[in-house]
C-alpha atoms as an extended CHARMM CRD file, in Angstrom:
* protein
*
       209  EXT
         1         1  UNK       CA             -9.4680000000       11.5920000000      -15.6780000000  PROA      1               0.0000000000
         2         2  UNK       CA             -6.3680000000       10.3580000000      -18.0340000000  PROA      2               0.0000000000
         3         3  UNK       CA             -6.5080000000        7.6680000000      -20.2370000000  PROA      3               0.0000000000
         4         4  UNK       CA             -3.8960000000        8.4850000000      -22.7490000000  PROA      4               0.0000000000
         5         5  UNK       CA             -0.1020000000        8.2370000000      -22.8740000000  PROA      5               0.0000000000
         6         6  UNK       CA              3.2810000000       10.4140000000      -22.9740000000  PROA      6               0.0000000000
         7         7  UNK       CA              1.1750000000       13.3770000000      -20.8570000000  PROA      7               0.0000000000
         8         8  UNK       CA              2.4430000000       15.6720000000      -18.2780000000  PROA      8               0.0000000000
         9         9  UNK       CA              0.3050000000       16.6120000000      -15.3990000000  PROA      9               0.0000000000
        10        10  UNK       CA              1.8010000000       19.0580000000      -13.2750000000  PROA      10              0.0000000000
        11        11  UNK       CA              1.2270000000       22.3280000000      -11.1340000000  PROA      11              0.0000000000
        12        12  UNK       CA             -2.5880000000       21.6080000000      -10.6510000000  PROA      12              0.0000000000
        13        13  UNK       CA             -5.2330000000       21.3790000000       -7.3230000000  PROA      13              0.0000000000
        14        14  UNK       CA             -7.4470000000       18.7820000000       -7.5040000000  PROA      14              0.0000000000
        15        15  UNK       CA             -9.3030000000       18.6200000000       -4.3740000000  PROA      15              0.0000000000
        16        16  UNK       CA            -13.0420000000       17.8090000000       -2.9570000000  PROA      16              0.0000000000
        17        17  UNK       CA            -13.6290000000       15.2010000000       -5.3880000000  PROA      17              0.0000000000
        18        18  UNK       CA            -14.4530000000       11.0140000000       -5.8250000000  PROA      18              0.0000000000
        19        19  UNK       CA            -10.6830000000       11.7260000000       -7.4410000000  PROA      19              0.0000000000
        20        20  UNK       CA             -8.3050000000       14.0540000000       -7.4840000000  PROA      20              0.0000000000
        21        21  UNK       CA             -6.2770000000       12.5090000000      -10.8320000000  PROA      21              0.0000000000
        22        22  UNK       CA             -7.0570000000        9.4970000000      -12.1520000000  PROA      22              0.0000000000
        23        23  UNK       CA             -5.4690000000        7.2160000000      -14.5050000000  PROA      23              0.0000000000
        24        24  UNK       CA             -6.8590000000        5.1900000000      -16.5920000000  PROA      24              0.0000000000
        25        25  UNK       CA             -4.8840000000        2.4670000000      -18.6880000000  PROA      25              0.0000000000
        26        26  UNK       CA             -2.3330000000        5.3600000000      -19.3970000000  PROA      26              0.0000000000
        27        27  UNK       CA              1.0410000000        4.8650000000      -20.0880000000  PROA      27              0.0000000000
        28        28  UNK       CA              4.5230000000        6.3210000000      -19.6590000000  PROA      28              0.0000000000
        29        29  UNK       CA              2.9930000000       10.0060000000      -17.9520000000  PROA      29              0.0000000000
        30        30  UNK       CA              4.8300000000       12.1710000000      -15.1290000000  PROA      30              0.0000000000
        31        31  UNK       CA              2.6740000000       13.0160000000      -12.5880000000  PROA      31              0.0000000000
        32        32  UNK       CA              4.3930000000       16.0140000000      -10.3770000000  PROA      32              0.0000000000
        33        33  UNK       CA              4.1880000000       18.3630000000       -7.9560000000  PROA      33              0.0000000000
        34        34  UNK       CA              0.4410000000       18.4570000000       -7.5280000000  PROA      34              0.0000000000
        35        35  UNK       CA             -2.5040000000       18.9180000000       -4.3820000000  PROA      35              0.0000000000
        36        36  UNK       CA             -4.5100000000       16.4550000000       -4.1950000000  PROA      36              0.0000000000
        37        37  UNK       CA             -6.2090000000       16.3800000000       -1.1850000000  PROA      37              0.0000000000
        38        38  UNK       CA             -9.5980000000       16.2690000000        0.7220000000  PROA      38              0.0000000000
        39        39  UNK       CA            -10.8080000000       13.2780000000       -2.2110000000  PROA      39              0.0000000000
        40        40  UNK       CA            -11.8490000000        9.2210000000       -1.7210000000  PROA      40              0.0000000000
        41        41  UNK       CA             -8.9840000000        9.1490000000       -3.7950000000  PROA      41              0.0000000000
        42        42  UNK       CA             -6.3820000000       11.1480000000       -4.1910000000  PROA      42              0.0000000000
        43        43  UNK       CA             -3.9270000000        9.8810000000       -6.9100000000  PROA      43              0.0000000000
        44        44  UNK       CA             -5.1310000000        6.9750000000       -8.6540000000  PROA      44              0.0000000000
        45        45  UNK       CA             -3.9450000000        4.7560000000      -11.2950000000  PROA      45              0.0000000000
        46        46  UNK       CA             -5.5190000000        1.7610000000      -12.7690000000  PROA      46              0.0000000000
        47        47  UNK       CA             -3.8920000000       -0.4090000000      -15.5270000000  PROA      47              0.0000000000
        48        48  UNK       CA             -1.3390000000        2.1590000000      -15.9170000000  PROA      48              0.0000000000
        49        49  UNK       CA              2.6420000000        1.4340000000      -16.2400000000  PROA      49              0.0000000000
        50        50  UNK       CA              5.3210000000        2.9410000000      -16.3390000000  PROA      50              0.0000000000
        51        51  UNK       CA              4.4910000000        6.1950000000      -14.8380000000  PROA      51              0.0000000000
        52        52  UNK       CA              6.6180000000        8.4860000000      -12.6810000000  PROA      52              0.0000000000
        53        53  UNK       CA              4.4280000000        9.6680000000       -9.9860000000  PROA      53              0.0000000000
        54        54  UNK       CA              6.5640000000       12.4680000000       -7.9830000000  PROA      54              0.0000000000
        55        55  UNK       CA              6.6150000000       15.2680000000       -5.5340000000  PROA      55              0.0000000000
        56        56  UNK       CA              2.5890000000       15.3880000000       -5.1510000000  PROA      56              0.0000000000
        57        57  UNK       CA              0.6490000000       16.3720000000       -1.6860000000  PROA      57              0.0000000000
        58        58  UNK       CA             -2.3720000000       13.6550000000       -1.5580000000  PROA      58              0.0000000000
        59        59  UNK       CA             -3.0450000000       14.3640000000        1.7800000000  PROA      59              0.0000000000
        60        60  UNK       CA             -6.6860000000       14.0600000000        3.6650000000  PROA      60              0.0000000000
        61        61  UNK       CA             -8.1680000000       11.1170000000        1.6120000000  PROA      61              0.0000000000
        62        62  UNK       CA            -11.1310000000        9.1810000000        2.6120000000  PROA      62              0.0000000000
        63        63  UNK       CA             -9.4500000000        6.0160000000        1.6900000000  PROA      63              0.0000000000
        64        64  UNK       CA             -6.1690000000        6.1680000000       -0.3440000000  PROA      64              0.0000000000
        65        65  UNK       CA             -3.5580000000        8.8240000000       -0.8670000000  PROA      65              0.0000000000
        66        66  UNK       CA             -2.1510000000        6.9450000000       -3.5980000000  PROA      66              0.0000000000
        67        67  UNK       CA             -3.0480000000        3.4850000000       -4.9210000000  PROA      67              0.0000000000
        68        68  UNK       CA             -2.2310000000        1.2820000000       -7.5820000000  PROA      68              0.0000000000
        69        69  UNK       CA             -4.4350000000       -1.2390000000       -8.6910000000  PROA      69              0.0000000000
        70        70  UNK       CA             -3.2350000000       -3.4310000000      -11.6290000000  PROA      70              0.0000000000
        71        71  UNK       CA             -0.4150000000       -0.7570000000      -12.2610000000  PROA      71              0.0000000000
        72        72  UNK       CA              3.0030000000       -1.7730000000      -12.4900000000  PROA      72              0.0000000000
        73        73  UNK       CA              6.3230000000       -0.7880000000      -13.2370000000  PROA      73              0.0000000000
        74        74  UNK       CA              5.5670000000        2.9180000000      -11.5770000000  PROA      74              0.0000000000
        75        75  UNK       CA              7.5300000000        5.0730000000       -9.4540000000  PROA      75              0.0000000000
        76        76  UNK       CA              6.2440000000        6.0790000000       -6.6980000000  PROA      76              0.0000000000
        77        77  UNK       CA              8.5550000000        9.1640000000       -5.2120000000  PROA      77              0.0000000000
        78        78  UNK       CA              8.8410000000       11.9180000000       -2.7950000000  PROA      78              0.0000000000
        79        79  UNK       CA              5.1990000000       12.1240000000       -2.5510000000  PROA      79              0.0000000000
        80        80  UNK       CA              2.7460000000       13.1360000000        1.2940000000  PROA      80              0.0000000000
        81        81  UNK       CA              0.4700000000       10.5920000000        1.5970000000  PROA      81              0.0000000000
        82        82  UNK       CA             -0.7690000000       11.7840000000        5.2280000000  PROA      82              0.0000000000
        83        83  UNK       CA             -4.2660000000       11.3520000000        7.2800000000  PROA      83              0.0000000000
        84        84  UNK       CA             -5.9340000000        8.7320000000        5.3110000000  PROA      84              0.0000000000
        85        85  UNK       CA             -7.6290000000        5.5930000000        5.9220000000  PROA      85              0.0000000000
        86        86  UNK       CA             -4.2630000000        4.1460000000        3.4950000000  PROA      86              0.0000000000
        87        87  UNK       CA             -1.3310000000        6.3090000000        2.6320000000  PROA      87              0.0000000000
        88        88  UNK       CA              0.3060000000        4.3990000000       -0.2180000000  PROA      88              0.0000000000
        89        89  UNK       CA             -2.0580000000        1.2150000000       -1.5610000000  PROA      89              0.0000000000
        90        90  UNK       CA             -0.6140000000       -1.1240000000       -3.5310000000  PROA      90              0.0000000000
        91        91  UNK       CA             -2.8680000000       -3.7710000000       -5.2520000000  PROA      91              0.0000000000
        92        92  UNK       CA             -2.3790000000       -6.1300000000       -7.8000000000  PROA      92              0.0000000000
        93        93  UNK       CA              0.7730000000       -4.5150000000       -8.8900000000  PROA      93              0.0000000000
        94        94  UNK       CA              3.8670000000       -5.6560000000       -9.5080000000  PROA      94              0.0000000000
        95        95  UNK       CA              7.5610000000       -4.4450000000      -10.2210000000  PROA      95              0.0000000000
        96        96  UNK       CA              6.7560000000       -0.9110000000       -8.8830000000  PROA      96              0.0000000000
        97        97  UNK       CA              9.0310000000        1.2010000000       -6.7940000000  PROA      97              0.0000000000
        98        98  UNK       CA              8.0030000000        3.1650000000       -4.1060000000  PROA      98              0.0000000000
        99        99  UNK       CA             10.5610000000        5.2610000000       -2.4620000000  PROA      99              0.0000000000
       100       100  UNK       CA             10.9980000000        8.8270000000       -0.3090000000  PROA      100             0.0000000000
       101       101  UNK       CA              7.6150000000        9.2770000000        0.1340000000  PROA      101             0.0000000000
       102       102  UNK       CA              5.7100000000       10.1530000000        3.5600000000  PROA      102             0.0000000000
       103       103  UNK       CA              2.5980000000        8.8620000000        4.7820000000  PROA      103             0.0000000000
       104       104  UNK       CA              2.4040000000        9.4170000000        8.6490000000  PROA      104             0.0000000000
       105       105  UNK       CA             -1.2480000000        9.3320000000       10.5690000000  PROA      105             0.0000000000
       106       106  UNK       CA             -3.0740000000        6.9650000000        8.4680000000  PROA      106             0.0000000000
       107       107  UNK       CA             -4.5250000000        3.5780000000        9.5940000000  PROA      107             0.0000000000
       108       108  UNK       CA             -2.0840000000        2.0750000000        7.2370000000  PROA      108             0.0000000000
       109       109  UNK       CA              0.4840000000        3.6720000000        6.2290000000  PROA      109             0.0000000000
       110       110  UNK       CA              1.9300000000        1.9710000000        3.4990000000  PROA      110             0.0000000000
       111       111  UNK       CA              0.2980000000       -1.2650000000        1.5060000000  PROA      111             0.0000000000
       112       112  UNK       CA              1.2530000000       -4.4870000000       -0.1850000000  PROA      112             0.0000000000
       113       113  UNK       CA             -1.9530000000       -6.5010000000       -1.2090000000  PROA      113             0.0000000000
       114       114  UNK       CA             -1.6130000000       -9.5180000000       -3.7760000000  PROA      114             0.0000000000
       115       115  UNK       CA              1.5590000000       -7.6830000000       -5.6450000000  PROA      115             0.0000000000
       116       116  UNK       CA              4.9350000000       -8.7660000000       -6.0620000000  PROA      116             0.0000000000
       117       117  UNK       CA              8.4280000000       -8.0260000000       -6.6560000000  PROA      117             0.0000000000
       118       118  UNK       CA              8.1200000000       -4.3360000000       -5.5720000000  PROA      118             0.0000000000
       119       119  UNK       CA             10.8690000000       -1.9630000000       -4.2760000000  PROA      119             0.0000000000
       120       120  UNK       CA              9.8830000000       -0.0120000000       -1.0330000000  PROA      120             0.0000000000
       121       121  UNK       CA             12.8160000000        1.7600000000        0.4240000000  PROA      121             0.0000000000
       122       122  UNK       CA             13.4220000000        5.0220000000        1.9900000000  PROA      122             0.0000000000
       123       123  UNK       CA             10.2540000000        5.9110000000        3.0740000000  PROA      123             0.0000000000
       124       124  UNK       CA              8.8750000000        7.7510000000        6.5510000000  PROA      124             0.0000000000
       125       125  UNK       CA              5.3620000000        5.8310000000        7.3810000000  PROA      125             0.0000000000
       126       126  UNK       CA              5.2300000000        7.0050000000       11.1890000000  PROA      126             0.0000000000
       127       127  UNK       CA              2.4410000000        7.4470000000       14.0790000000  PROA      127             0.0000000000
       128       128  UNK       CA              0.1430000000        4.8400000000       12.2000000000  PROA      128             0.0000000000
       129       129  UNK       CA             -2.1000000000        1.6730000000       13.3350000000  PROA      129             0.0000000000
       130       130  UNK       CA             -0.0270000000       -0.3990000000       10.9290000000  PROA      130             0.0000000000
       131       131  UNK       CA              3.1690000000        1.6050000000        9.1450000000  PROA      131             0.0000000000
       132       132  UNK       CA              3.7820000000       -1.8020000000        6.6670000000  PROA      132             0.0000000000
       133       133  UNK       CA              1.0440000000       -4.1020000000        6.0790000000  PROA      133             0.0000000000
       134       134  UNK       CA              1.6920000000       -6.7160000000        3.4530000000  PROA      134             0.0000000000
       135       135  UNK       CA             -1.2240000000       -8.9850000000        2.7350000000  PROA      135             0.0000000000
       136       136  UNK       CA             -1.2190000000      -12.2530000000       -0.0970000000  PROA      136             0.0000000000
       137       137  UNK       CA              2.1840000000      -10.8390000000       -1.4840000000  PROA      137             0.0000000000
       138       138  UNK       CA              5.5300000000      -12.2440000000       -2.4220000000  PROA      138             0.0000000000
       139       139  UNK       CA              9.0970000000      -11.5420000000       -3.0730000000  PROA      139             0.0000000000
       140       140  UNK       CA              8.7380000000       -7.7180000000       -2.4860000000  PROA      140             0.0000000000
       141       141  UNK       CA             11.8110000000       -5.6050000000       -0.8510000000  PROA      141             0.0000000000
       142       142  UNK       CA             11.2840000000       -3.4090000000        2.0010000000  PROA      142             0.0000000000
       143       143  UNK       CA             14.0400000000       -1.4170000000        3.2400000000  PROA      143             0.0000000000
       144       144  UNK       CA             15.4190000000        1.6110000000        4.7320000000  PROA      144             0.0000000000
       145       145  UNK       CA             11.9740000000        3.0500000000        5.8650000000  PROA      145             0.0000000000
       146       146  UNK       CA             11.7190000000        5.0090000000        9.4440000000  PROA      146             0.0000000000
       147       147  UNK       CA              8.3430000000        3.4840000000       11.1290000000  PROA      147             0.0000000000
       148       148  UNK       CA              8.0580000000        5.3420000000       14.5970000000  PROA      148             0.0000000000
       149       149  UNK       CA              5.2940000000        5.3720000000       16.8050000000  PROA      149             0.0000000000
       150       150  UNK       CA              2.9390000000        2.6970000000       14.7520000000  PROA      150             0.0000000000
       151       151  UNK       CA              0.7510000000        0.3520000000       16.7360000000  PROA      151             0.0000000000
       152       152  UNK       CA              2.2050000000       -2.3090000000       14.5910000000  PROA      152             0.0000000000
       153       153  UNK       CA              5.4820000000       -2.0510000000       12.3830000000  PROA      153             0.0000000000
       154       154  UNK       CA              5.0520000000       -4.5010000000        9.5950000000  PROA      154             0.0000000000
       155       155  UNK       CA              2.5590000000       -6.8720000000        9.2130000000  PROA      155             0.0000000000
       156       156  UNK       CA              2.0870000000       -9.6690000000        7.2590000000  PROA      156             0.0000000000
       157       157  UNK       CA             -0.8850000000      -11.9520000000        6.3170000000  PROA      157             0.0000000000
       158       158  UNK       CA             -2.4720000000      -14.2430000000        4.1720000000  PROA      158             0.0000000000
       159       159  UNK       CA              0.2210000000      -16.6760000000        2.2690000000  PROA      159             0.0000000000
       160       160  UNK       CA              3.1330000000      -13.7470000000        2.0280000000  PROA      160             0.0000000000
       161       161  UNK       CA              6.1050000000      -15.7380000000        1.0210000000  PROA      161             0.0000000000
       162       162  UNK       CA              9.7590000000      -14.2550000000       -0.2590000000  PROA      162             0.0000000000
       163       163  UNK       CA              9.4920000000      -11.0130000000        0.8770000000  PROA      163             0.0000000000
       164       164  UNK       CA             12.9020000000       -9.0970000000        2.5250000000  PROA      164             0.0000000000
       165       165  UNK       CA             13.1890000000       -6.6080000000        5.1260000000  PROA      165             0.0000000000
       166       166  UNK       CA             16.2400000000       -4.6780000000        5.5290000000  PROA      166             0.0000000000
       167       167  UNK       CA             17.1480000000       -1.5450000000        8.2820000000  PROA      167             0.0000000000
       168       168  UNK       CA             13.9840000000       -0.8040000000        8.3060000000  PROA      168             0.0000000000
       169       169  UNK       CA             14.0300000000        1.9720000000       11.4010000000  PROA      169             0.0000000000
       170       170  UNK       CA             11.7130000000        1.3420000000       14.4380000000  PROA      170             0.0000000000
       171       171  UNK       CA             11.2670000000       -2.1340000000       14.1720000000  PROA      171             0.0000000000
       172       172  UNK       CA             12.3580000000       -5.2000000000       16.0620000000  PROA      172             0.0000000000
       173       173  UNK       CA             11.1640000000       -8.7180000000       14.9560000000  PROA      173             0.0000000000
       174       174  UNK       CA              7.8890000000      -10.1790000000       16.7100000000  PROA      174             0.0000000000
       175       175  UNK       CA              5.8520000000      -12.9050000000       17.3390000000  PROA      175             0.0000000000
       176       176  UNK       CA              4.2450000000      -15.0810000000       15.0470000000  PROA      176             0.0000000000
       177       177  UNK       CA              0.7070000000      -16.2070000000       15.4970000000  PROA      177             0.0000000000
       178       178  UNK       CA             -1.0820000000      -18.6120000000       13.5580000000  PROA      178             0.0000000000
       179       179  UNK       CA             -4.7650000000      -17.5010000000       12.8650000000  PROA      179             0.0000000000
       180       180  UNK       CA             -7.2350000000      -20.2300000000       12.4570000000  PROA      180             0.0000000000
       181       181  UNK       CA             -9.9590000000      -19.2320000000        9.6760000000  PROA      181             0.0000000000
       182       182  UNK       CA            -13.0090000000      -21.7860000000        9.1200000000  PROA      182             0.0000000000
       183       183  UNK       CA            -13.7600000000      -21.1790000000        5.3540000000  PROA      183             0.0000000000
       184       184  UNK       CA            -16.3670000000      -23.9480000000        4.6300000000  PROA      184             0.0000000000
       185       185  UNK       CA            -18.8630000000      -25.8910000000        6.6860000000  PROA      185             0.0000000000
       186       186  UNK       CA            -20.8960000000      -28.4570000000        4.9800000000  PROA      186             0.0000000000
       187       187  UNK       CA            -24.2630000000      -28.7880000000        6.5350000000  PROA      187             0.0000000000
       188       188  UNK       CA            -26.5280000000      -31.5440000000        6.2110000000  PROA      188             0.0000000000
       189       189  UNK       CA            -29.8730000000      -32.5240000000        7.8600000000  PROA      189             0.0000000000
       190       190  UNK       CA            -29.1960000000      -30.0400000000       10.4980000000  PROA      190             0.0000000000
       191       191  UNK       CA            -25.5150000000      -31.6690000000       11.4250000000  PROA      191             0.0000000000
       192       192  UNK       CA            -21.8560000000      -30.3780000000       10.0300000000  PROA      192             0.0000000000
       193       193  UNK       CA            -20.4530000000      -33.2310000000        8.2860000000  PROA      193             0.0000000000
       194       194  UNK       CA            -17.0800000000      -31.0800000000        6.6010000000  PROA      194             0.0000000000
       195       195  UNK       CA            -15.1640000000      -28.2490000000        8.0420000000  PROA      195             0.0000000000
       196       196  UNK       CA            -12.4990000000      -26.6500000000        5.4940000000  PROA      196             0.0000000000
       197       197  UNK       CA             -9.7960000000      -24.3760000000        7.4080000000  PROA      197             0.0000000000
       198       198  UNK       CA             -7.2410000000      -22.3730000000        6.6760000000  PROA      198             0.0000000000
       199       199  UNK       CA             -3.9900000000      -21.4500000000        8.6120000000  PROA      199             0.0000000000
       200       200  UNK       CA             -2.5810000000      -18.0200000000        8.0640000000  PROA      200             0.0000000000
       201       201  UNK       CA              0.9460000000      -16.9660000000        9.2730000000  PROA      201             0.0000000000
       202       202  UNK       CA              0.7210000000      -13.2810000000       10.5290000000  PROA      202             0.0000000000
       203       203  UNK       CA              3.8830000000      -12.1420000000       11.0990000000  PROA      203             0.0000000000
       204       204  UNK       CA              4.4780000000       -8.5960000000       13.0640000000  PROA      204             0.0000000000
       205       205  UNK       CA              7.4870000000       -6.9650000000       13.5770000000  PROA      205             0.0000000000
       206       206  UNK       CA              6.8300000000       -5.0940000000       16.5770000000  PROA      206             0.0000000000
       207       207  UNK       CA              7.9720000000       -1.0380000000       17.0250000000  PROA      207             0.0000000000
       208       208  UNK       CA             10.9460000000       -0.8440000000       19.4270000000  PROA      208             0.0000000000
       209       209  UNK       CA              9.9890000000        0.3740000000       22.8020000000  PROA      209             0.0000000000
């Protein structure tokens, strides 16, 4: 575990763990050319900015190769995020940029969850359920990725608004379906007397055939 500033963690093998590195409101640290693998997590950062994460294998992951929670202003580069249940999570994290990096074979390849106004370009997220998935998030940039061979190219759910997609290889624009959620019933002597629902946009842009 990090939590300090200005380090640089490089050359090690940090597998078999809850996480392989971990950040911890740390600042302005390279993170390079390191295994990670076989971990919940395998990079992780939390209230961390302005780090250069780079050239890493995170690879094997119960649940994230890479995520960001709260983290922003990163880069994200030229790292294997492969076989996980996420390749690359982003989560509550804005302004970050996520670029060259690989993360084939997970369920999700590569995602956006309540974040906004980050770069991801350039990547290969390939033979996965979902290769973009993009879920409460806004005004993000997603372009110049190769997603082959994914049940579902991009996805997007719950209130995404502003978001651009650009040459993104694989894909041709889908359906949308409108998903009807109940979110409150009021009950009273036995009867429903209020319904609350929701209507979520899901938008998929489908692989080519």
């Amino acid at each position: 575990k990090i939590d300090s500033n200005h380090n640089i963690v490089s050359g090690n093998i940090a597998n078999n763990n809850s996480y392989g590195i971990d950040l911890e409101d740390s600042n302005y640290n390279i993170v390079s050319g390191n295994i990670a693998n076989n971990n919940a997590y395998g990079i992780y950062l939390d209230e961390s900015y302005t780090n250069n994460v780079s050239g890493n294998a995170a690879n094997n992951n119960g649940y994230a190769g890479i995520e960001l929670s709260s983290s922003d202003n990163n880069d994200i580069l030229g790292n294997t995020a492969n076989n996980s249940a996420i390749g690359i999570f982003i989560f509550f994290s804005d302004y970050n940029t996520v670029s060259g990096n690989t993360a084939n074979n997970n369920e999700d390849g590569i995602v956006i969850s309540t974040s906004k106004e980050n770069i991801i370009s350039g990547n290969i997220a390939n033979n996965n359920l979902n290769g973009i998935r993009l879920y409460a998030s806004k005004d993000n940039t997603i372009s110049g990725n190769t997603l082959i061979g994914n049940d579902e190219c991009i996805v997007e759910s719950g209130f995404c608004e502003g978001n651009t997609f650009d040459d993104n290889g694989g894909c041709t624009y889908g359906k949308i379906s409108i998903e009807l959620i109940i979110l409150i019933s009021v009950i009273s002597g036995g009867a429903v007397i209020g319904v609350a629902t929701l209507l979520l946009i899901r938008r998929k842009r489908k692989r080519k055939e």
